[in-house]
DSSP file (Angstrom, degrees, kcal/mol; ACC not computed):
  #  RESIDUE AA STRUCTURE BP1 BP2  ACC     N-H-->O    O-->H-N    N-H-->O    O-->H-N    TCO  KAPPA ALPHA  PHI   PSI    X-CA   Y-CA   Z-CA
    1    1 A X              0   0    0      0, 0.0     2,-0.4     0, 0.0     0, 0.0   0.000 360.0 360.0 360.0 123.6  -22.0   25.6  -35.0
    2    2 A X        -     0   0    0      1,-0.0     2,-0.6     0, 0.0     0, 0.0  -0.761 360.0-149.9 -87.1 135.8  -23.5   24.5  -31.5
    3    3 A X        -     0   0    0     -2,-0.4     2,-0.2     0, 0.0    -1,-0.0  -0.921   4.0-139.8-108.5 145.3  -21.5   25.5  -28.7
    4    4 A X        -     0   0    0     -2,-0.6     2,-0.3     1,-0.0     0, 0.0  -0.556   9.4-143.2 -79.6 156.9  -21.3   23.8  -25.8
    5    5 A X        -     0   0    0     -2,-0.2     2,-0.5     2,-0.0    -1,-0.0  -0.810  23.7-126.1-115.5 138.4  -21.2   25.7  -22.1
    6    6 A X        -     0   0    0     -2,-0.3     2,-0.7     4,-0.0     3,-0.1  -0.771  14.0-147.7-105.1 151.3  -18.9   24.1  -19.4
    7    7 A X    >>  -     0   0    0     -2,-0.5     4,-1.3     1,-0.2     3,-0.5  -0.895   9.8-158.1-103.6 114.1  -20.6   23.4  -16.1
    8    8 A X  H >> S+     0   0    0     -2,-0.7     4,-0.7     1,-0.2     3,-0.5   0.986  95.0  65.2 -38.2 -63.6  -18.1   23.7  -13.4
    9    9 A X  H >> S+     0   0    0      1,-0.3     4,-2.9     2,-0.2     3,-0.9   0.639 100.4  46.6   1.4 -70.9  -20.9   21.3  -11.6
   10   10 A X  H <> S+     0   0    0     -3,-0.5     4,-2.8     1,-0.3    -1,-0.3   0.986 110.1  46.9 -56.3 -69.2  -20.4   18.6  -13.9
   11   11 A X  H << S+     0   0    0     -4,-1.3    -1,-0.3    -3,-0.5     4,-0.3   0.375 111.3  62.4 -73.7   5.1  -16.5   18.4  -13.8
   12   12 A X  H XX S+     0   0    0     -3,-0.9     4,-2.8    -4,-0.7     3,-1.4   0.872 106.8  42.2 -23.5 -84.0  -17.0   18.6   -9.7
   13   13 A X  H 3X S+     0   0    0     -4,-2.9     4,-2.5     1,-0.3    -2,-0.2   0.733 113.6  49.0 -54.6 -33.9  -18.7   15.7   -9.7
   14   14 A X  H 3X S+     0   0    0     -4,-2.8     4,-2.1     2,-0.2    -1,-0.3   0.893 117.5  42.6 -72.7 -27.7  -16.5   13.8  -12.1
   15   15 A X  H <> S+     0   0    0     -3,-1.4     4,-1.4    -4,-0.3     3,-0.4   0.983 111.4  51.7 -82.7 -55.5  -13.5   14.8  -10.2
   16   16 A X  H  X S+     0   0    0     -4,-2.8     4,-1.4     1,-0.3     5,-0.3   0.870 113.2  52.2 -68.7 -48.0  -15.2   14.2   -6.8
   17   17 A X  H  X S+     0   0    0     -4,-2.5     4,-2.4     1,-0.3     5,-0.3   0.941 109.7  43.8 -72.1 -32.3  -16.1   10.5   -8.4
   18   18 A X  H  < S+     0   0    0     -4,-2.1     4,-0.4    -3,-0.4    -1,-0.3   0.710 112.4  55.6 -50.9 -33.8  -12.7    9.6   -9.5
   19   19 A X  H >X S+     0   0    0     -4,-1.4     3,-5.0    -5,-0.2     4,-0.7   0.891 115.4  43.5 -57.1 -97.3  -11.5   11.1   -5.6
   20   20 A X  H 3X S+     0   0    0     -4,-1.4     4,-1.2     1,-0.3     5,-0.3   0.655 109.4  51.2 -19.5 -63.8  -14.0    8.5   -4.3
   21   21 A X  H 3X S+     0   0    0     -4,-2.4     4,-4.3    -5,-0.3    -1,-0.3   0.824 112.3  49.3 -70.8  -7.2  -13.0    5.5   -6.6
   22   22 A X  H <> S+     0   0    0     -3,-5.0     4,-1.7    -4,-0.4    -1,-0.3   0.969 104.7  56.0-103.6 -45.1   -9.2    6.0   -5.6
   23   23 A X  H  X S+     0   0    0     -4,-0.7     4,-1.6     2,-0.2    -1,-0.2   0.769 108.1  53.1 -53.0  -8.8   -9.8    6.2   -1.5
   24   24 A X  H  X S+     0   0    0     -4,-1.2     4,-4.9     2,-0.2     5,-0.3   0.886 106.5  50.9 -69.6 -52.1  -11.5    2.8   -2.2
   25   25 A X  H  X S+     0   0    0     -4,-4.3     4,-1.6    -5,-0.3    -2,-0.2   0.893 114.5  44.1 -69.0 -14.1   -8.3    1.8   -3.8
   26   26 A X  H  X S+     0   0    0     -4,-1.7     4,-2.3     2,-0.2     5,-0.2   0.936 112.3  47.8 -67.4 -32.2   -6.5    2.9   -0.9
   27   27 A X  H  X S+     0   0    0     -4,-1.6     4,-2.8     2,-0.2    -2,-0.2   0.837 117.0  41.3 -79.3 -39.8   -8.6    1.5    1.6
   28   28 A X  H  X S+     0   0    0     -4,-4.9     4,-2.6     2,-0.2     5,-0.4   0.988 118.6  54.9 -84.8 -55.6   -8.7   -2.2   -0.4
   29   29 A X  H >X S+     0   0    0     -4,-1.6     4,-1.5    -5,-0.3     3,-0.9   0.851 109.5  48.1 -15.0 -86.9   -4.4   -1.1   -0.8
   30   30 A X  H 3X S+     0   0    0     -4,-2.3     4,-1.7     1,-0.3     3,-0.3   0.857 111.6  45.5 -35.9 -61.1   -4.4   -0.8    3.0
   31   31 A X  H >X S+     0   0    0     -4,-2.8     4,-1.1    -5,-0.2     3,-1.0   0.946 110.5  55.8 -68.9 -27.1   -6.2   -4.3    3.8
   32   32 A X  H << S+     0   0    0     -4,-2.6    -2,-0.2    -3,-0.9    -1,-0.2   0.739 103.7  51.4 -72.0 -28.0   -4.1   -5.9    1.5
   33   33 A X  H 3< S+     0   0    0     -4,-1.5    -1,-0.3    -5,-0.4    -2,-0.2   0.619 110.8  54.3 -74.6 -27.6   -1.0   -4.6    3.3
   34   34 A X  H X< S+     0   0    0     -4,-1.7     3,-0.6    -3,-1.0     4,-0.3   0.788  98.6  55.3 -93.3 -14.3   -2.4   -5.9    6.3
   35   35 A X  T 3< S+     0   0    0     -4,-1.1    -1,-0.2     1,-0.3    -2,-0.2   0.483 109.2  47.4 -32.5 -38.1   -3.0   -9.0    5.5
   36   36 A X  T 3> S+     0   0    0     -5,-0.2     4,-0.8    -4,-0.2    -1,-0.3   0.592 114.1  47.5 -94.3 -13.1    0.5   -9.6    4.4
   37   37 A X  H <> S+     0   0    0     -3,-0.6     4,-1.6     2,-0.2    -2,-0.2   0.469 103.8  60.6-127.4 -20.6    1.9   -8.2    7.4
   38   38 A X  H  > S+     0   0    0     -4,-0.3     4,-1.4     2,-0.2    -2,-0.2   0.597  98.4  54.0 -96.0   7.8   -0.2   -9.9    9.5
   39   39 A X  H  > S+     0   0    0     -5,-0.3     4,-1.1     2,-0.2    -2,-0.2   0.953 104.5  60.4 -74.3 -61.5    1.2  -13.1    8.2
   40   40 A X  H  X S+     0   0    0     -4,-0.8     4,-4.5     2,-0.2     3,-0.3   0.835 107.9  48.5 -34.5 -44.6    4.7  -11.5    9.3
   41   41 A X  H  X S+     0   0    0     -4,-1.6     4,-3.4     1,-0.3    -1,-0.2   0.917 106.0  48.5 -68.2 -50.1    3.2  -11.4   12.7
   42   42 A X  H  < S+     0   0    0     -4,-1.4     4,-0.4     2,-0.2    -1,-0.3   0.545 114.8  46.2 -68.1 -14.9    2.0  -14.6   12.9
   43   43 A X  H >X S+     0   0    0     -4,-1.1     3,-2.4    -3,-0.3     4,-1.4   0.784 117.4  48.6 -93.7 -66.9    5.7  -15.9   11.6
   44   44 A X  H >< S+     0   0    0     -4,-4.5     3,-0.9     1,-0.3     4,-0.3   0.782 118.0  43.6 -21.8 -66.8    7.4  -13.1   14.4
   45   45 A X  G >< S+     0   0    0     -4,-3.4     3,-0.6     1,-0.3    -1,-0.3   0.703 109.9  48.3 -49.9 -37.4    5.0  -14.6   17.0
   46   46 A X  G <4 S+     0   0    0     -3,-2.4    -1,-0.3    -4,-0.4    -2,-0.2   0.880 126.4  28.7-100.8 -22.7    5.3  -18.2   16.3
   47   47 A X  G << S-     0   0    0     -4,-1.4    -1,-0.3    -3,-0.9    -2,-0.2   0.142 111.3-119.2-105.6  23.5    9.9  -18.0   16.3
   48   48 A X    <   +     0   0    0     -3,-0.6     2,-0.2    -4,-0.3    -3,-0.2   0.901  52.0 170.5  35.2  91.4    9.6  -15.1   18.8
   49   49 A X        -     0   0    0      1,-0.3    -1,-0.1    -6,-0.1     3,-0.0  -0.634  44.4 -80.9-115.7 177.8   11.2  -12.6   16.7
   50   50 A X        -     0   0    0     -2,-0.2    -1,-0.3     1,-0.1     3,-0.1  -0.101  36.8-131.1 -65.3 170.4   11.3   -8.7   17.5
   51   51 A X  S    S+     0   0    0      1,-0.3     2,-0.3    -3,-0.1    -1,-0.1   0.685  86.4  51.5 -90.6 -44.6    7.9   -6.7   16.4
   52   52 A X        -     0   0    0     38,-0.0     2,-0.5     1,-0.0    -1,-0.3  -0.876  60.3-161.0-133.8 160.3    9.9   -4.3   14.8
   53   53 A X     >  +     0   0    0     -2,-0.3     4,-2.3     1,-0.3     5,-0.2  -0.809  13.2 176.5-119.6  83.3   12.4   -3.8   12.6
   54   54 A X  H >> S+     0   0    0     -2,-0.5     3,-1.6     1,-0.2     4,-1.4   0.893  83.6  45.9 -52.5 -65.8   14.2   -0.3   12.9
   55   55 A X  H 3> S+     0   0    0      1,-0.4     4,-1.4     2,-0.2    -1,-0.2   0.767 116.6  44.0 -54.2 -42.3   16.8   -0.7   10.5
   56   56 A X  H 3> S+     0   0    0      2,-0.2     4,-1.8     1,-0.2    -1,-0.4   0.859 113.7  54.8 -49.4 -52.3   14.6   -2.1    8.1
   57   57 A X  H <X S+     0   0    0     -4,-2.3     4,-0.5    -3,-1.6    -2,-0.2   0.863 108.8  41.3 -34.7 -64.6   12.2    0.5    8.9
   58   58 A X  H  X S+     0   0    0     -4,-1.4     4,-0.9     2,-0.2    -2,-0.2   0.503 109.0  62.9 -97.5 -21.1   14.2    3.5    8.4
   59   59 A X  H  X S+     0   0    0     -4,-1.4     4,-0.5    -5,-0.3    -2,-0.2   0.942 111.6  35.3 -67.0 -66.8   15.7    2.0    5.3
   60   60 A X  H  X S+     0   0    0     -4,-1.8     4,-1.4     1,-0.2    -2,-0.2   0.583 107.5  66.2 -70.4 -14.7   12.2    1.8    3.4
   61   61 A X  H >X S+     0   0    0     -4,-0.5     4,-3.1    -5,-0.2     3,-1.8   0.960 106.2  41.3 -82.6 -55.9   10.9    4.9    4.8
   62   62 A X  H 3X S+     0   0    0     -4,-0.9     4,-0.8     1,-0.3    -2,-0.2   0.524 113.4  53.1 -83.5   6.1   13.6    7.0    2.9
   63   63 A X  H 3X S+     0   0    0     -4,-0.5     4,-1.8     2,-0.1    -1,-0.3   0.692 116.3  43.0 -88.3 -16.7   13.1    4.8   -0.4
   64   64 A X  H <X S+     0   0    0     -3,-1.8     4,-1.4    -4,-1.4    -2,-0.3   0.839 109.9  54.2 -92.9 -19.0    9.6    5.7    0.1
   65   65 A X  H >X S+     0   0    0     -4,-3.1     3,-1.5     2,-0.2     4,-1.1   0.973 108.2  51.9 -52.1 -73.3   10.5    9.2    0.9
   66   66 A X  H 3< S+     0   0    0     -4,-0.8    -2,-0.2     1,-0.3     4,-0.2   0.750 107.2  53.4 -31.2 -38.6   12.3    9.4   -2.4
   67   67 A X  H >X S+     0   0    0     -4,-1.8     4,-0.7     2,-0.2     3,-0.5   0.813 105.0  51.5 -74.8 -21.7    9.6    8.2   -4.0
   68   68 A X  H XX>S+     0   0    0     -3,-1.5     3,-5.8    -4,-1.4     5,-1.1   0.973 106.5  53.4 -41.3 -78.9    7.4   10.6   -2.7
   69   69 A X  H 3<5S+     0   0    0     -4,-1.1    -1,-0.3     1,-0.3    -2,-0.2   0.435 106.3  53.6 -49.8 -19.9    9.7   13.4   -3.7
   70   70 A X  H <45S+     0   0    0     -3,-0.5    -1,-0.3    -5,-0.4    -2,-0.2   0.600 112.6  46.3-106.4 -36.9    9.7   12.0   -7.3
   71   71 A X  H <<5S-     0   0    0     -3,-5.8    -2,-0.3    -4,-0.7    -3,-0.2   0.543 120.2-108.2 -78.3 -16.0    5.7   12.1   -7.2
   72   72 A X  T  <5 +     0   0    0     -4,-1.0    -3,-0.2     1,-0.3     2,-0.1   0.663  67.9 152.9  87.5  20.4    5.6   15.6   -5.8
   73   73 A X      < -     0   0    0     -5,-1.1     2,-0.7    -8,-0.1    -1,-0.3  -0.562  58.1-109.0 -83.0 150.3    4.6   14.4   -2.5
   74   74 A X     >  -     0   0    0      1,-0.2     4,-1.5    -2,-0.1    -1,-0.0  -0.911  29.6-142.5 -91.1 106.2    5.3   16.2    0.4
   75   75 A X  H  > S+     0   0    0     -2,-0.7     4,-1.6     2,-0.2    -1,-0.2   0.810  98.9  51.1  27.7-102.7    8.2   13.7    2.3
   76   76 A X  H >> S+     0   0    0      1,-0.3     3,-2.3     2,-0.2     4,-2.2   0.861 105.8  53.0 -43.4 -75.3    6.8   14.4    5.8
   77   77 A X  H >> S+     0   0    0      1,-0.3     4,-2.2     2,-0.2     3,-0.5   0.779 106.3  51.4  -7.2 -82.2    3.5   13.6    4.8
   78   78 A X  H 3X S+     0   0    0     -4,-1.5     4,-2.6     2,-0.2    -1,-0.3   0.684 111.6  51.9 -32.8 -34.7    4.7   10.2    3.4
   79   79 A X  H <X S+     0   0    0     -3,-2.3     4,-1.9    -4,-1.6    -2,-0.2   0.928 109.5  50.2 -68.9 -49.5    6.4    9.6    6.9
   80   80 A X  H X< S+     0   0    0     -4,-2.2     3,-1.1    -3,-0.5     4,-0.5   0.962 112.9  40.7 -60.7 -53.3    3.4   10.4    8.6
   81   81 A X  H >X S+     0   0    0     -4,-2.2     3,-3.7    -5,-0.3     4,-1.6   0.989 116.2  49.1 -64.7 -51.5    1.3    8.2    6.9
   82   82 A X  H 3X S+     0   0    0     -4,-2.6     4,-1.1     1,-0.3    -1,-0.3   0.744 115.9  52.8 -64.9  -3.3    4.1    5.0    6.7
   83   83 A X  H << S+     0   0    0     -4,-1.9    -1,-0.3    -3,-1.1    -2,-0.2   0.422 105.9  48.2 -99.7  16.0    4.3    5.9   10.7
   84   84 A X  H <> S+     0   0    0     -3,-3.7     4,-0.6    -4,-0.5    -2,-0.2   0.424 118.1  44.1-103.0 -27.7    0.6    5.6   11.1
   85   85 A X  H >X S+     0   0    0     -4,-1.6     4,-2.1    -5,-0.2     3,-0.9   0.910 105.9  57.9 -69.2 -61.2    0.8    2.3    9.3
   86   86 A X  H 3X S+     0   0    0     -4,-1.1     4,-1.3     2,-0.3    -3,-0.2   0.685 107.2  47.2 -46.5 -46.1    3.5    1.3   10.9
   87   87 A X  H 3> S+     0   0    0      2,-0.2     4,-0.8     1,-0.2    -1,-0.3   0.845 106.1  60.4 -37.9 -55.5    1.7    1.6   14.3
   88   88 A X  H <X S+     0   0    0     -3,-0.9     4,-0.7    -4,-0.6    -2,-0.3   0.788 105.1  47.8 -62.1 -58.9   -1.1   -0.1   12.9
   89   89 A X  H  X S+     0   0    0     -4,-2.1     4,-1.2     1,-0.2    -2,-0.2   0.850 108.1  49.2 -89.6 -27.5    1.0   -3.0   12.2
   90   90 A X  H  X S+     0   0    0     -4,-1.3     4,-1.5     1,-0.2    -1,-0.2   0.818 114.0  50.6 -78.7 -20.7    2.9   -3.5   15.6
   91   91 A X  H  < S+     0   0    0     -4,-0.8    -2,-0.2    -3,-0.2    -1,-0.2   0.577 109.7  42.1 -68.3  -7.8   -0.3   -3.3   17.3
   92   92 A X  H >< S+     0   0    0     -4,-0.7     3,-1.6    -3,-0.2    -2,-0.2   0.640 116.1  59.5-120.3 -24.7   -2.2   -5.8   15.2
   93   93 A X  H >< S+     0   0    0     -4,-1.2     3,-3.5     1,-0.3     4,-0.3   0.987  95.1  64.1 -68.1 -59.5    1.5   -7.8   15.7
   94   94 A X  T 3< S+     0   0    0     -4,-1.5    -1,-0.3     1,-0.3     4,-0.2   0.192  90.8  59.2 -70.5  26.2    1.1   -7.7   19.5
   95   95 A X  T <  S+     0   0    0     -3,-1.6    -1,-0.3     2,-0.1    -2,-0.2   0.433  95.2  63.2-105.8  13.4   -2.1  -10.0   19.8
   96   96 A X  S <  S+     0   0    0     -3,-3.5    -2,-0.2    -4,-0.2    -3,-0.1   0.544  99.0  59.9-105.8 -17.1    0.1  -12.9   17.9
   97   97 A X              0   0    0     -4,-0.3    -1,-0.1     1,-0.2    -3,-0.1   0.916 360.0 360.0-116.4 -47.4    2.3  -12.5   21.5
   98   98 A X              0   0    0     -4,-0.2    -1,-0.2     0, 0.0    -2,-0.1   0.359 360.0 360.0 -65.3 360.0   -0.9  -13.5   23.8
């Protein structure tokens, strides 16, 4: 019987490429979101609606908390990131206003 030896090495690198291939899918995840949102902007802009939407807001941050919580995600984390997004997208909103 041959045995095989494990290489930490190896299963590094696989883990590390699988890491890599899934910040791509965030990154293409992330343009895709903005894309759609800047479409929102361009609808705000053009019947001068508000840029933001609290209620709306604060409503989808705690189904997405929930989901979080459901993944094992830390909450807060998840807030941080949908309020780093969320930034992201009222700024990219306010060049539709000029």
């Amino acid at each position: 019987m041959v045995r095989m030896s494990y290489d930490p090495a190896v299963e590094l690198a696989r883990l590390r490429e699988s890491i890599d291939a899934r910040d791509v899918e965030l990154v293409r995840v992330l343009a895709s979101r903005f894309e759609l949102t800047r479409k929102v902007g361009e609808l705000k802009a053009r019947y001068d609606l508000p840029a933001k939407d609290p209620a709306r807001e604060a409503e989808h941050l705690e189904h997405l908390r929930g989901i979080a919580m459901e993944a094992r995600l830390d909450p807060e984390f998840v807030t941080g990131v949908f309020d780093a997004v969320m930034a992201q997208v009222v700024l990219n909103h306010q060049q539709f206003r000029f």
